[in-house]
ROFI-53097 format. One line per 5 residues: number of its first residue (from 0); for each residue x, y, z of C-alpha. Coordinates in Angstrom, 3 decimals, decimal comma. Layout:
BEGIN
NUM) X Y Z ~ ...
This chain:
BEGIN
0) 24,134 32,288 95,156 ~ 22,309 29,376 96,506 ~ 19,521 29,701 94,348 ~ 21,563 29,864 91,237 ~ 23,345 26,771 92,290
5) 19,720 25,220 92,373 ~ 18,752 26,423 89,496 ~ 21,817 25,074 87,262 ~ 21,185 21,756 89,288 ~ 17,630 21,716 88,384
10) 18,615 22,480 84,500 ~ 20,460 19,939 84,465 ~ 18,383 17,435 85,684 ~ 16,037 18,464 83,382 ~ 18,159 18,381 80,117
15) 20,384 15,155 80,936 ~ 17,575 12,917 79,750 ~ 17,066 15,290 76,967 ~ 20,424 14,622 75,887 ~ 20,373 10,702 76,594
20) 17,389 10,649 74,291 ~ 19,064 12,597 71,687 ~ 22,310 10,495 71,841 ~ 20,446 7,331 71,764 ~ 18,389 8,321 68,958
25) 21,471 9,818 66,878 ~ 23,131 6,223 67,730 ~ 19,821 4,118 66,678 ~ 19,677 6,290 63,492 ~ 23,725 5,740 62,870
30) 23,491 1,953 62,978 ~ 20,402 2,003 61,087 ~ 22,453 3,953 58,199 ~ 25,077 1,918 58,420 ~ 23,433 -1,402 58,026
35) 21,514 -0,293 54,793 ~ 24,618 1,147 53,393 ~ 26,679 -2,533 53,987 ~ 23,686 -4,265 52,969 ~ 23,408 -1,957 49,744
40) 26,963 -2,403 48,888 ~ 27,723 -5,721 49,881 ~ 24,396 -7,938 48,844 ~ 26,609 -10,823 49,467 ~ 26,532 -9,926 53,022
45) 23,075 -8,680 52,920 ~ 21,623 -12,647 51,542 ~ 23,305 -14,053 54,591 ~ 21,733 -11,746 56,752 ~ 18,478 -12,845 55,623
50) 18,131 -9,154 53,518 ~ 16,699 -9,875 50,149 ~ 16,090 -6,589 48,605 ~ 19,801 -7,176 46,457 ~ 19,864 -10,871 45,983
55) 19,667 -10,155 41,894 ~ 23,250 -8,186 41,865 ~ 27,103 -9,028 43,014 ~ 28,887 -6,181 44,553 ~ 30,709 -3,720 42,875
60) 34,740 -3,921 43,577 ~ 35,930 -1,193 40,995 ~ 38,653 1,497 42,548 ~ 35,587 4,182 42,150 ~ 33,489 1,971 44,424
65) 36,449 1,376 47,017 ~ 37,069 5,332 46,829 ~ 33,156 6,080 47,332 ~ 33,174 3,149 50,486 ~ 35,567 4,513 51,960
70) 34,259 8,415 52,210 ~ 31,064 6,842 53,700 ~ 33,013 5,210 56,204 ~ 34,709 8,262 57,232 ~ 31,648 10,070 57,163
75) 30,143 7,422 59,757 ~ 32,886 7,553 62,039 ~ 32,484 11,616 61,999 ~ 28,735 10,856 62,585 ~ 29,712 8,645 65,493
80) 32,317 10,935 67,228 ~ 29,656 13,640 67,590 ~ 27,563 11,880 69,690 ~ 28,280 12,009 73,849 ~ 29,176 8,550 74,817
85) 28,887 9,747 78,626 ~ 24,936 10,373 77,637 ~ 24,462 6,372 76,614 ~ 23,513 3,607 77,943 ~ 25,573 0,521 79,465
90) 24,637 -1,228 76,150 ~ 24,719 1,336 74,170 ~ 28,187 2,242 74,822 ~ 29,170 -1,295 74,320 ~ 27,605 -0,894 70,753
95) 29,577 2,806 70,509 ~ 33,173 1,152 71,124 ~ 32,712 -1,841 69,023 ~ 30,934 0,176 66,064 ~ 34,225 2,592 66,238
100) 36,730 -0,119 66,227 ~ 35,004 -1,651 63,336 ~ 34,294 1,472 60,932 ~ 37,504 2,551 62,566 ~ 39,573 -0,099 61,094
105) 37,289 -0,089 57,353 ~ 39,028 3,981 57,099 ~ 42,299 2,776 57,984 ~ 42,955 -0,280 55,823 ~ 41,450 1,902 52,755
110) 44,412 3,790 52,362 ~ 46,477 0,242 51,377 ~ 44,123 -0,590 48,647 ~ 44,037 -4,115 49,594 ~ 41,495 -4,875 47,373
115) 44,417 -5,303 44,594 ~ 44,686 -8,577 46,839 ~ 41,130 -10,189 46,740 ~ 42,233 -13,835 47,335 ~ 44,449 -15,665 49,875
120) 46,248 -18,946 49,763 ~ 42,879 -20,866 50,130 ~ 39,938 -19,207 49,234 ~ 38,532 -15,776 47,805 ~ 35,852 -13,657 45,741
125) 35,929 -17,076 43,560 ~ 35,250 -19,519 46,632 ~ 32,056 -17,593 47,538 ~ 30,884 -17,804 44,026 ~ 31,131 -21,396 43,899
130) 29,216 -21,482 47,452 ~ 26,035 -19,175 45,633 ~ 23,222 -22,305 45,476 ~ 24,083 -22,735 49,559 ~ 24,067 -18,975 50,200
135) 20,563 -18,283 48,712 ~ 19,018 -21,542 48,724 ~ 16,514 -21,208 46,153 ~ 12,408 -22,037 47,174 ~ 10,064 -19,668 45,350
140) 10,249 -18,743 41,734 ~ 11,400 -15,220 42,774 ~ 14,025 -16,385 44,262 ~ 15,144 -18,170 41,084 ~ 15,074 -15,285 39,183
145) 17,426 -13,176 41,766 ~ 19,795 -16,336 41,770 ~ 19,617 -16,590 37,973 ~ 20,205 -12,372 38,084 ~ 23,083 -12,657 40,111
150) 24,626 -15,297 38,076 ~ 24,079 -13,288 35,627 ~ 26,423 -10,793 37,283 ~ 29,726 -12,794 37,810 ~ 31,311 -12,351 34,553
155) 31,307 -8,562 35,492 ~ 32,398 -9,286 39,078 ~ 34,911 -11,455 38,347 ~ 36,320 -9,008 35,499 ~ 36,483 -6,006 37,960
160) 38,242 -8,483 40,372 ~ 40,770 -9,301 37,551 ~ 41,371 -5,339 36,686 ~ 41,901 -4,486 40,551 ~ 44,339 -7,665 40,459
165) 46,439 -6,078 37,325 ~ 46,641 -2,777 39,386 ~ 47,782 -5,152 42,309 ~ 50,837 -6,107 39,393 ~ 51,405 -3,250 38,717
170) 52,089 -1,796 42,178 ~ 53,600 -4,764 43,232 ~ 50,767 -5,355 45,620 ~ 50,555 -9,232 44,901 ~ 50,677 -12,828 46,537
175) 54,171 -14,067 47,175 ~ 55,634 -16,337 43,979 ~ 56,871 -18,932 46,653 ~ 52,654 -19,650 47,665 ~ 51,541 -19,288 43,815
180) 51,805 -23,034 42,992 ~ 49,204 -24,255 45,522 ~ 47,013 -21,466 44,701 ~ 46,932 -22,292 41,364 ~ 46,438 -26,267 41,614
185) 43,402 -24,853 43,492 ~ 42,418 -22,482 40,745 ~ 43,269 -24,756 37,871 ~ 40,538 -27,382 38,687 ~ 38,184 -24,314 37,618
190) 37,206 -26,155 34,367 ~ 34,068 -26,882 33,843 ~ 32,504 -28,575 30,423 ~ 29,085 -27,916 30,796 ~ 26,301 -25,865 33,231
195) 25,307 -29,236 34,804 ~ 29,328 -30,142 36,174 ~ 28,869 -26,778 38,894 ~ 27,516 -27,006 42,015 ~ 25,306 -23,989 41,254
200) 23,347 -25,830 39,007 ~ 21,760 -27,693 41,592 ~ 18,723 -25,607 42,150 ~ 17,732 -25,994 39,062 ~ 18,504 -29,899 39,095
205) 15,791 -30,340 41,488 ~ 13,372 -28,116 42,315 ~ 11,295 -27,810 45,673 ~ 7,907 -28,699 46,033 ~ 7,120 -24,366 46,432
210) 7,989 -23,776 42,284 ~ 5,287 -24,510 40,028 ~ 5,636 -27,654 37,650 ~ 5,006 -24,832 34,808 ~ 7,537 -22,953 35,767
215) 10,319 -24,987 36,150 ~ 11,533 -25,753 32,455 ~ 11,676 -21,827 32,395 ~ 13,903 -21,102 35,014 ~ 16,029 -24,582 34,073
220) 16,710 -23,450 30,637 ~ 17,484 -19,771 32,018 ~ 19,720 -21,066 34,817 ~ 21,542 -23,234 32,447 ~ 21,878 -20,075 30,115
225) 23,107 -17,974 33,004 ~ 25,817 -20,761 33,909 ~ 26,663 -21,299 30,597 ~ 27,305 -17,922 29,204 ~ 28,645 -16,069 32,038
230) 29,524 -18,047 35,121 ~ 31,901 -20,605 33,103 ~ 33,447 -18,119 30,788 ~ 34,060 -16,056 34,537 ~ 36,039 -18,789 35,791
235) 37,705 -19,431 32,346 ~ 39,162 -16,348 31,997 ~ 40,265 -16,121 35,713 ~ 41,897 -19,268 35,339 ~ 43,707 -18,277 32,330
240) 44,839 -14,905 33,533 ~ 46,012 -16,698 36,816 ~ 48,101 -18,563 35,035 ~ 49,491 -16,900 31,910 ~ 49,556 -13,143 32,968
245) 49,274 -13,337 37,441 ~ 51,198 -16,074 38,425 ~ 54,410 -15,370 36,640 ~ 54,904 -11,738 37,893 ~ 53,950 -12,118 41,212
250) 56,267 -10,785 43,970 ~ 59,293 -12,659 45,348 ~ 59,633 -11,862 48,701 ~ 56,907 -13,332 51,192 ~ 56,799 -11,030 54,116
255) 53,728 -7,969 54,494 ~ 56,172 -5,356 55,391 ~ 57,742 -5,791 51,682 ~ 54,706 -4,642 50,316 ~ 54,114 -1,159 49,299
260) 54,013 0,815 52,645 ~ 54,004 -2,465 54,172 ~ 55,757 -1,708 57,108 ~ 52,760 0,151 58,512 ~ 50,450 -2,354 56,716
265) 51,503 -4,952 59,269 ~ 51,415 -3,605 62,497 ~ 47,756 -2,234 61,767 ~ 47,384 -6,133 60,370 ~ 48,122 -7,077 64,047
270) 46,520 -4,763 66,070 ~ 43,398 -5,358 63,670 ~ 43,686 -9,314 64,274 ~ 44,284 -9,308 67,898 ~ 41,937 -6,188 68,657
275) 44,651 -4,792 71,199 ~ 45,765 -1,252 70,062 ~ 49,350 -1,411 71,677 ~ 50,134 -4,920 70,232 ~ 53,644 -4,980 68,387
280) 54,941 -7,997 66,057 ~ 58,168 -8,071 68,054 ~ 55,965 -8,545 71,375 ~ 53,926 -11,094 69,979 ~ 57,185 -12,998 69,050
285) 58,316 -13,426 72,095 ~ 55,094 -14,387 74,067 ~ 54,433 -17,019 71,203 ~ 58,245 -18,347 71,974 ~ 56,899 -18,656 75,342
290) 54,615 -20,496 74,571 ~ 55,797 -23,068 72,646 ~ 58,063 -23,903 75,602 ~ 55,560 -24,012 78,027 ~ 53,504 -26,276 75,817
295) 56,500 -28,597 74,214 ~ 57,145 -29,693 78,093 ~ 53,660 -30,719 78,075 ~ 53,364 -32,601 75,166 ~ 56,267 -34,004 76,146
300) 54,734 -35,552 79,020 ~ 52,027 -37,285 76,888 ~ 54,576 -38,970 74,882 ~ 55,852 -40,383 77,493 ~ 52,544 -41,494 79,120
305) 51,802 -43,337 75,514 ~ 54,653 -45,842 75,988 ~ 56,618 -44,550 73,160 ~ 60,752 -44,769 74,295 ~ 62,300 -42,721 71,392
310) 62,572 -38,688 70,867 ~ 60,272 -36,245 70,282 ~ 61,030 -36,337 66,724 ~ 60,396 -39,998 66,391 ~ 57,656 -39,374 68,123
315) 56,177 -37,153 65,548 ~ 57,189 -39,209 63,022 ~ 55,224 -42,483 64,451 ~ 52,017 -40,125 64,730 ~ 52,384 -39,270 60,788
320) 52,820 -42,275 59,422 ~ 51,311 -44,898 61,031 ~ 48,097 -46,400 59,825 ~ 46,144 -46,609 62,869 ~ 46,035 -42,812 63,446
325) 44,399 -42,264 59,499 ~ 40,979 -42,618 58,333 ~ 40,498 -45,379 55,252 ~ 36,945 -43,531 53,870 ~ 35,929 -39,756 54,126
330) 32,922 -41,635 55,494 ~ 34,852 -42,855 58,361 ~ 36,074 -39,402 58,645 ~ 32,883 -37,745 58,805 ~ 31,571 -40,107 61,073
335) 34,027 -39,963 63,899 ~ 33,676 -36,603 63,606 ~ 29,845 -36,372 64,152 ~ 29,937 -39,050 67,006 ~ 32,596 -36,401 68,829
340) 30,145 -33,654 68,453 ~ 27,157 -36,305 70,150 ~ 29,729 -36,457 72,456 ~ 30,486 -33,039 73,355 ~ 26,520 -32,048 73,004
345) 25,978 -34,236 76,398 ~ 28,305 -32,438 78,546 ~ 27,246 -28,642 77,332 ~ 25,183 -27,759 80,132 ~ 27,250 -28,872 82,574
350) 29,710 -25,867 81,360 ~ 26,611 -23,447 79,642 ~ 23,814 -21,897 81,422 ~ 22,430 -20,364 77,932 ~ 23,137 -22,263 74,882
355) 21,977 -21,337 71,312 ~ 18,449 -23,001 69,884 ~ 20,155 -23,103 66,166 ~ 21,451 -26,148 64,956 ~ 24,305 -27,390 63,202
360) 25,460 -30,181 60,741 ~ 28,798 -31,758 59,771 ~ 29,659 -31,887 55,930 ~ 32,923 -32,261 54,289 ~ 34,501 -29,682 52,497
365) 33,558 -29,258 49,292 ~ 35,655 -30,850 46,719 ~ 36,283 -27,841 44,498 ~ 38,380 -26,254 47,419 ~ 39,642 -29,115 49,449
370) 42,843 -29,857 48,274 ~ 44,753 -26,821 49,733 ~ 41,761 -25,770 52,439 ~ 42,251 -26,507 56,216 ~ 41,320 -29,498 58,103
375) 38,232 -27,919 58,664 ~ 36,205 -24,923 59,356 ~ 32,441 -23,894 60,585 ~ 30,340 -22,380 58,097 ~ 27,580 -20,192 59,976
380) 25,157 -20,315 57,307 ~ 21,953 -17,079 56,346 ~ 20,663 -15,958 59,735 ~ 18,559 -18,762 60,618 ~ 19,921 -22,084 58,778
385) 21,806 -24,291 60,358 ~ 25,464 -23,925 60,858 ~ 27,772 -26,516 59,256 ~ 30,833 -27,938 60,797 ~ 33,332 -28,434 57,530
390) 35,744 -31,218 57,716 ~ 38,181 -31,667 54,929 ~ 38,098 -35,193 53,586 ~ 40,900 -34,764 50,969 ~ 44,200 -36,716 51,301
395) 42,528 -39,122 53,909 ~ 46,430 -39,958 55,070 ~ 47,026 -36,457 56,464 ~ 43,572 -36,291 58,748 ~ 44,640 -37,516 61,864
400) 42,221 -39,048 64,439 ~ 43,970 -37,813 67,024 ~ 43,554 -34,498 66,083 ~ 39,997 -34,569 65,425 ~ 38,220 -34,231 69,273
405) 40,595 -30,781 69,706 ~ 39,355 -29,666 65,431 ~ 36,064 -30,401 66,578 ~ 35,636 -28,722 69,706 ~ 37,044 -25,651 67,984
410) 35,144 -25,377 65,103 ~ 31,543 -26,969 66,117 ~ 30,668 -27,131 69,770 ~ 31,588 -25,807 72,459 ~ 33,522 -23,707 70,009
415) 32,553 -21,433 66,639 ~ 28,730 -22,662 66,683 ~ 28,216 -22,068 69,875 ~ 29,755 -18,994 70,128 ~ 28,306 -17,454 66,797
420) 24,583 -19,004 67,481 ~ 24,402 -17,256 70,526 ~ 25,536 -14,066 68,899 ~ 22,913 -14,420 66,330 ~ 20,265 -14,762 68,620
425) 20,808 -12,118 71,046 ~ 17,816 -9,603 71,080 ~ 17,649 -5,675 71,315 ~ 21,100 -4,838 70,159 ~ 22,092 -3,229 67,087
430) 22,117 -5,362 63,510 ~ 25,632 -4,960 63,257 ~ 26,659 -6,839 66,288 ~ 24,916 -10,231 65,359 ~ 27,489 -10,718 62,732
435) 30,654 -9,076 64,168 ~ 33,607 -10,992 64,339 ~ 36,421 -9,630 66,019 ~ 38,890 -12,377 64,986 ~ 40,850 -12,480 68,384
440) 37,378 -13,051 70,497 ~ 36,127 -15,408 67,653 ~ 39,210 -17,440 67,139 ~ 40,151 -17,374 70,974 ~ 36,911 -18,559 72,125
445) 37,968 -21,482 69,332 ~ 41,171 -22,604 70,734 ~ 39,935 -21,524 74,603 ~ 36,958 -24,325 73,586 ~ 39,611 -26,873 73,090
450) 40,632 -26,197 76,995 ~ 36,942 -26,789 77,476 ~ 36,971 -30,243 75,656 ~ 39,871 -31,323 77,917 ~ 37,575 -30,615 81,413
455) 34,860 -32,513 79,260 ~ 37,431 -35,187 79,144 ~ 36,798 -36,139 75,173 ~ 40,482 -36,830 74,860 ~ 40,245 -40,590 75,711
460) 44,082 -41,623 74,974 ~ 47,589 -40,238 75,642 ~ 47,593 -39,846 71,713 ~ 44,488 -37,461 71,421 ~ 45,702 -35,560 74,533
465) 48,876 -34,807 72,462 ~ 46,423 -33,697 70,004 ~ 44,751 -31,204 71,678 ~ 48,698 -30,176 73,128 ~ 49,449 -30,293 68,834
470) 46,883 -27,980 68,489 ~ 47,941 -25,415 70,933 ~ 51,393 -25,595 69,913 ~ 50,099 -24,842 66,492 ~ 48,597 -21,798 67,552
475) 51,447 -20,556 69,699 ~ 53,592 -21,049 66,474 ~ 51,776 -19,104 64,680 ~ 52,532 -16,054 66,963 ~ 56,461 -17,030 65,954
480) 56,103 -18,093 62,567 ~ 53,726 -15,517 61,148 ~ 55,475 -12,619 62,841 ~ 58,962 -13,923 61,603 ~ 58,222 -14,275 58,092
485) 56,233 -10,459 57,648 ~ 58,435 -8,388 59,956 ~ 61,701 -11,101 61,071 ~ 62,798 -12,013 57,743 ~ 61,910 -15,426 58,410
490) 61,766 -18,114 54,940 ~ 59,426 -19,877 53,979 ~ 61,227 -23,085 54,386 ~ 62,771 -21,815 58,104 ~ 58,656 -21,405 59,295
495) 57,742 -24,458 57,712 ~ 60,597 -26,490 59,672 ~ 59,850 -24,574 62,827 ~ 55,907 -25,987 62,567 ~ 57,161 -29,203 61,516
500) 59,574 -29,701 64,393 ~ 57,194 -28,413 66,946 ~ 53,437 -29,923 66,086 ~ 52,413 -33,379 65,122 ~ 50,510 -31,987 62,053
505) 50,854 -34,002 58,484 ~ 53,239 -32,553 56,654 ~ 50,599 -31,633 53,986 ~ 48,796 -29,157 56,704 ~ 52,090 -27,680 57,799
510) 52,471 -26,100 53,625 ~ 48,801 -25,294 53,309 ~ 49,022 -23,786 56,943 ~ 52,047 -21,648 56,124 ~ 50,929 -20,621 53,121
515) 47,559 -19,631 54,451 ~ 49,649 -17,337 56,934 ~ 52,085 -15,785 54,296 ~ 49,026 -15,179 51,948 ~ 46,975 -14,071 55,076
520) 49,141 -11,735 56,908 ~ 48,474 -11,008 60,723 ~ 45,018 -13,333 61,207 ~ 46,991 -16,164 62,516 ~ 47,881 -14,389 65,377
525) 44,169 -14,073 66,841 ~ 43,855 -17,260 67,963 ~ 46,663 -17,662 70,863 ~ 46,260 -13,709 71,655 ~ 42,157 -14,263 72,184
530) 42,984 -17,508 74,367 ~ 45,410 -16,329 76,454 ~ 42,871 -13,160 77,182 ~ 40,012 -15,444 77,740 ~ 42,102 -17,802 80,332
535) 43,619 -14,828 82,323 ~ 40,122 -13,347 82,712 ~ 38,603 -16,878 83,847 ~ 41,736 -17,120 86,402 ~ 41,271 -13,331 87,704
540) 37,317 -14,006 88,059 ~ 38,643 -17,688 90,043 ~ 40,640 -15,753 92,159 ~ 38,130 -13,090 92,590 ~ 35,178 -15,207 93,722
545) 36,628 -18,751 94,833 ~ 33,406 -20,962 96,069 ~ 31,415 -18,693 94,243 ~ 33,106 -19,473 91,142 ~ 30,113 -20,544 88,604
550) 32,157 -21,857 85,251 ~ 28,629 -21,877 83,479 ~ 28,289 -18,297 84,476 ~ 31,636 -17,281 83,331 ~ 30,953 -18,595 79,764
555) 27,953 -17,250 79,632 ~ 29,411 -14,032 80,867 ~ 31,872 -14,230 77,794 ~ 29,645 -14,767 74,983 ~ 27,128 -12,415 76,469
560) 27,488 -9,493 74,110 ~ 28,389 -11,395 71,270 ~ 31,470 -10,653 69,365 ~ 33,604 -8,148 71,142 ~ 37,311 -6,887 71,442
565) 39,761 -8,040 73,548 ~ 39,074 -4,235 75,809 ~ 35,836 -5,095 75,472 ~ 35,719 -8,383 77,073 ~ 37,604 -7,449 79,754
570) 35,980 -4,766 80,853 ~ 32,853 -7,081 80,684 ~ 34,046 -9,544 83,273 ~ 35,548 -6,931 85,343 ~ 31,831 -6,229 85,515
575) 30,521 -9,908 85,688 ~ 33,308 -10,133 88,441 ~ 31,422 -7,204 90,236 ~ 28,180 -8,087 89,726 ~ 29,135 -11,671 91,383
580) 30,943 -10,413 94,668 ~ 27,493 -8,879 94,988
């Protein structure tokens, strides 16, 4: 008996690295197939990544396409689920988890056909056409003729985007009427009189020093062709269907659940956006109303500490309209901005014992999408450029200064380039997880960097404090408003009071923020849900530790792995936590 028991001891040590091999390699050889599938189907996606094998083409959006996509996916997750987790390792498991929540979530939003729906309140398949010339960046005469290829390709594109957007009509599967007009003010500055008005003519404007002087009449005259005879008449006819045939049968009720099935479509839209699989919209209501209380007594506070005798709402008021809080020049915009982020860049390793060698930049928004885009947003760039901190220089009287220290610690540093630079440069894992963006850990880290600013101590005055309080309140909104309108049967006009009342933002922001959330269902709630997970792991690994408490060491713990869930993250400073005690 003994000797069997030996025996069947000594098997198994002999096959349990056997096995680890085999799972590893099936796991390497999943990924692998995975990438080149994305890559193949999405050469948008691909070009960023610094893959150039599609940079000729546009992806293909047609229902046959989505239908194909979608049996891959399936097929992946099938490929995945065979494999013995138990047989991988530490890392590799990571990359197991995160791989099934993401190909996960691909099969499950396929059967709501939201590509009927390619657009939001702000941007869409048109906004990264008009961003092309930055995307691919033009230096050898190859590369011209891809980018002159694949503007070849958007009068196709765009017409397959218009077809899935009829079917959208059709269904009823549309963006609300009550968001349509700032959509379209957006959409109706699409007219352009000649190849050299775009933006994507400026490749072939001037050329690098790396294209031949004999070459460069060629490719001008084709690029101008390409522009000309597909990429204008694209946008023309989107413009005019958008107006004449879209717009006036859109739907007239604003919430997700009145879509079709849309019941279901929302509470997979907020488990999706906050990454935890027992999150409910009536839950998140009610933490978000917690919120807001906890943070209105605070704000409260710093009105009080600026000198200012009247109410809250006076308050507010004051902070809208008065001069000295506005910009005069998108100039003096962008350069208050950029002397924050010199700021901030000095106190980084003080709070960072690894921080990204990428750089970024700070740029306004470009003009085409300004008017009813966000304050501002951070562009990552192609694997390898430098990352660009947006800020929105349209209608100078609603960018307050007091606002910008908490926009810019969010979007630039400590916040979204930090955070994605590091993820981009992390070595030996899996090509998927340099670019995955679990909103809740992205946007989180966003708003948990504006905590970050405040221990810097960039907010100088009671007024910018306030800020940075505006800004959370925002946020915590956004768990109230955005689950009221899709599943409370909040209005329009009762969310856009409710942000008013509660946040010192223009009035301007508060309608192109609610909109963004009615015509973007579920992704405002990442940002509070990803904070609040972030600060309760950073107050359990306080507790857990005390003098041993390293804050450098806990954010480096955080943005270790890159972009992870919520269950992720925790389970990764439970180990950090460990690892520390040790």
């Amino acid at each position: 008996m003994k000797r069997l028991v030996l025996a069947a001891a000594l098997a198994m040590s002999i096959a349990t690295p056997a096995l680890a091999q085999t799972a590893s390699a099936d796991l390497t050889r999943l990924f692998s197939d995975e990438r080149a599938f994305v890559y193949r189907e999405d050469p948008l996606s691909a070009t960023n990544a610094g893959i150039h094998d599609y940079d000729d083409r546009l992806p293909s959006v047609t229902p046959g396409t989505q239908t194909r996509q979608a049996r891959e996916n399936e097929a992946f997750l099938t490929r995945l689920r065979a494999i013995d987790r138990a047989q991988l390792s530490h890392q590799e498991q990571v990359s197991y988890d995160l791989f099934a929540f993401m190909v996960g979530e691909r099969v499950r939003f396929a059967r709501y056909n939201d590509w009927r729906l390619p657009l939001n309140s702000d941007s869409g398949f048109y906004s990264e056409i008009l961003l092309l010339d930055d995307l691919q960046s033009p230096r050898t005469v190859r590369d011209y003729e891809n980018y002159i290829a694949r503007l070849n390709d958007v009068l196709r594109y765009f017409r397959e985007q218009i077809a899935n957007m009829r079917q959208g009509v059709r269904d009823g599967f549309t963006l609300p009427s009550e968001i349509v007009g700032g959509v379209s003010q957006v959409i109706g500055a699409f007219h352009y009189e000649n190849a050299e008005a775009m933006g994507l003519y400026a490749p072939f404007a001037e050329f690098p020093s790396t294209v031949p002087e004999s070459e460069r009449a060629r490719l001008r005259e084709a690029g101008r062709a390409a522009i000309t005879n597909n990429v204008i008449p694209a946008f023309d006819e989107f413009r005019t269907f958008f107006e004449t045939e879209y717009a006036p049968r859109t739907r007239r009720t604003i919430a997700a659940q009145a879509l079709p099935n849309g019941r279901a479509y929302y509470a997979n839209l907020v488990r999706y956006y906050t990454t935890l699989p027992d999150a409910t919209p009536r839950q998140i209501h009610q933490i978000g109303l917690r919120e807001v209380a906890r943070i209105r007594a605070a704000m409260e506070t710093e009105m009080r500490a600026s000198g200012f005798q009247g109410t809250f709402a006076e308050f507010l008021t004051f902070l809208r309209t008065d001069p000295q809080f506005y910009p005069q020049t998108p100039q003096e915009l962008l350069n208050r901005a950029a002397w924050i982020t010199r700021e901030i860049d000095g106190h980084l390793p003080n709070y960072f014992g690894h921080l990204p060698r990428t750089p970024y930049t700070v740029e306004p928004v470009p003009a085409a999408i300004a008017p009813n885009y966000t304050a501002g947003r951070y562009n990552p760039g192609p694997r390898g450029a430098a990352g660009t901190y947006w800020v929105n220089t349209y209608a100078l009287d609603t960018r307050s200064l007091y606002n910008l220290p908490a926009l810019t610690a969010h979007e630039a540093a400590p916040g979204h380039h930090i955070q994605g630079a590091i993820a981009r440069e992390l070595e030996g894992l899996p090509e998927f997880r340099l670019n995955f963006y679990p909103h809740a850990f992205g946007e989180g880290w966003g708003l948990y960097s504006e905590r970050i600013g405040e221990e810097m101590g960039i907010y100088h005055t009671p007024y910018e404090r306030f800020g940075r309080l505006t800004y959370e309140m925002w946020r915590a909104c956004r768990l109230v408003v955005d689950t009221g309108m899709h599943s409370m049967g909040w209005s329009r006009q009762r969310a856009l009071d409710y942000l008013a009342s509660n946040t010192a933002l223009s009035t301007h922001e508060v309608r192109t923020e609610i909109d963004r959330y009615i015509g973007w269902p579920g992704q405002a709630l990442a940002y509070k849900m990803g904070e609040l997970k972030i600060v309760e792991l950073r107050h359990r690994a306080e507790t857990a530790l005390g003098d041993r408490f390293d804050v450098r060491a806990y954010h480096d713990a955080v943005l270790a792995n890159g972009g992870v869930t919520l269950p992720v993250l925790e389970r990764q400073i439970d180990e950090y936590i460990a690892a520390a005690r040790q």
